[in-house]
C-alpha positions in Angstrom: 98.4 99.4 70.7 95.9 98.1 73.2 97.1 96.5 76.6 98.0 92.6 76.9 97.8 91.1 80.5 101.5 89.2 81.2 101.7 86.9 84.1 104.9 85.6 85.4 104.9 81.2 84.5 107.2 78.6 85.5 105.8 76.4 83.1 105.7 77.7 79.6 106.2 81.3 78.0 104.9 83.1 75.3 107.9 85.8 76.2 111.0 85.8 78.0 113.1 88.7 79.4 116.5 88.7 78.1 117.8 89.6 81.3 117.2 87.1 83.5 115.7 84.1 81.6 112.3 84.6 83.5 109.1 83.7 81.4 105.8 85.3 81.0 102.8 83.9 79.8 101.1 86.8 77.5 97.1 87.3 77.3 96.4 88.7 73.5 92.9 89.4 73.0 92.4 89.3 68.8 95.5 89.7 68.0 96.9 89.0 64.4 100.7 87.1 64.5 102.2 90.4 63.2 100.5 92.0 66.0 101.7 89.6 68.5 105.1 89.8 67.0 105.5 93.5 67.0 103.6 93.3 71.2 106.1 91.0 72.4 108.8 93.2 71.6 107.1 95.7 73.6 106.6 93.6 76.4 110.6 92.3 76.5 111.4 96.2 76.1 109.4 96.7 79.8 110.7 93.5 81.3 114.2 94.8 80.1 112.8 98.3 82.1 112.3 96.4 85.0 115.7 95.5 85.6 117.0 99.8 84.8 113.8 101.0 87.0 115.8 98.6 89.9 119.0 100.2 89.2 120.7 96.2 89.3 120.7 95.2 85.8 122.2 91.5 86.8 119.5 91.5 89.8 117.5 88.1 89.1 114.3 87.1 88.9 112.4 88.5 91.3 112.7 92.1 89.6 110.1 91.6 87.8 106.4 91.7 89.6 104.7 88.3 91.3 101.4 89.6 90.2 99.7 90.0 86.3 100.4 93.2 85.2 99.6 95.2 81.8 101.5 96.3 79.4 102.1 99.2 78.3 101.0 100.3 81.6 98.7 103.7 81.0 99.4 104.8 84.3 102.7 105.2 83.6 102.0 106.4 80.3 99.1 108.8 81.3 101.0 112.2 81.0 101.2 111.4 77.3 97.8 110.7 76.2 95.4 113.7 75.4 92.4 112.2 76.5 90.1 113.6 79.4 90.7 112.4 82.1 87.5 111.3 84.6 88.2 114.2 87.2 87.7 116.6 83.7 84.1 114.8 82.6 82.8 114.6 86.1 
């Protein structure tokens, strides 16, 4: 799966975490609707991660960040892929 850029909205969502209620616009760059489809569950399963990583499931809103973020997020991810990484080429 490639990475898709969510930014918190006020206005209108293209996901929602089921959570809080709090709506995220998502960025899909190409993406067929099956491929959206099967993304956006991704991205409610790390908006759902938010609220564990806090240790406060109930905790509201502002759980999740103020700021676009990716998802899935490769830093976090990083000890699972095989690639190289830049330190190894240099």
């Amino acid at each position: 799966m490639h990475q898709v850029l969510c930014s918190l909205s006020h206005e209108g969502s293209d996901v929602r975490c089921s959570v809080c209620g709090q709506g995220f616009l998502v960025y899909w760059s190409r993406y067929s609707r099956d491929e959206q489809a099967a993304c956006r569950r991704i991205v409610q399963d790390q908006l759902r991660q938010h609220h564990t990583d806090a240790k406060d499931p109930g905790a509201d809103r502002r759980i999740h960040p103020r700021s676009p973020f990716n998802v899935p997020d490769w830093t976090v991810l990083s000890h699972l892929a095989p690639a190289a990484s830049l330190e190894d080429v240099a």
